[in-house]
C-alpha positions, 0 to 999 in steps of 0.5 A: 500500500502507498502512502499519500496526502490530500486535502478536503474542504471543510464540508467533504472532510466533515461528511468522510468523517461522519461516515467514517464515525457511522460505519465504525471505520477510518477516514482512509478505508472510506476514501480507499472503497469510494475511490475504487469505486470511483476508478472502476472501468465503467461497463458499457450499457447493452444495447436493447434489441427486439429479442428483449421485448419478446412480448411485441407483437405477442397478441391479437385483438378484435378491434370492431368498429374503432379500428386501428385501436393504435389511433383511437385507443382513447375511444377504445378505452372509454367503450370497454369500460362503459360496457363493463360498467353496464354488466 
């Protein structure tokens, strides 16, 4: 392990030490974890395809008069719940 000295204003040096104090640990065992942390080499995020919504394009429905339900899907709606209200 190498030594080395910094220094913190007086907000981030109060914040370490009541982290520190909280966690039962040192100042420096609390720099050294967020400090490695900080280091690590950032994992690029995945790219989503359409193999991770396998779920599109998963069903059929009967769209009656308010066909395409894709453009009146509010009048849709507004007609399934009026008729469930009704049963």
């Amino acid at each position: 392990m190498k030594r080395a000295q910094i220094q913190f204003d007086d907000a981030t040096y109060a914040a370490l030490r009541r982290r520190a104090y909280e966690e039962h640990r040192s100042i420096s065992s609390v720099v050294r974890e967020e400090l490695g942390k900080a280091l690590l080499p950032k994992k690029p995020e995945k790219r989503l395809t359409l193999k991770d919504f396998p779920f599109v394009c998963a069903g059929r429905t009967k769209q009656g008069v308010l066909s395409p339900v894709s453009e009146r899907h509010d009048e849709a709606l507004a007609e399934a719940i009026f008729e469930d209200l009704r049963d």
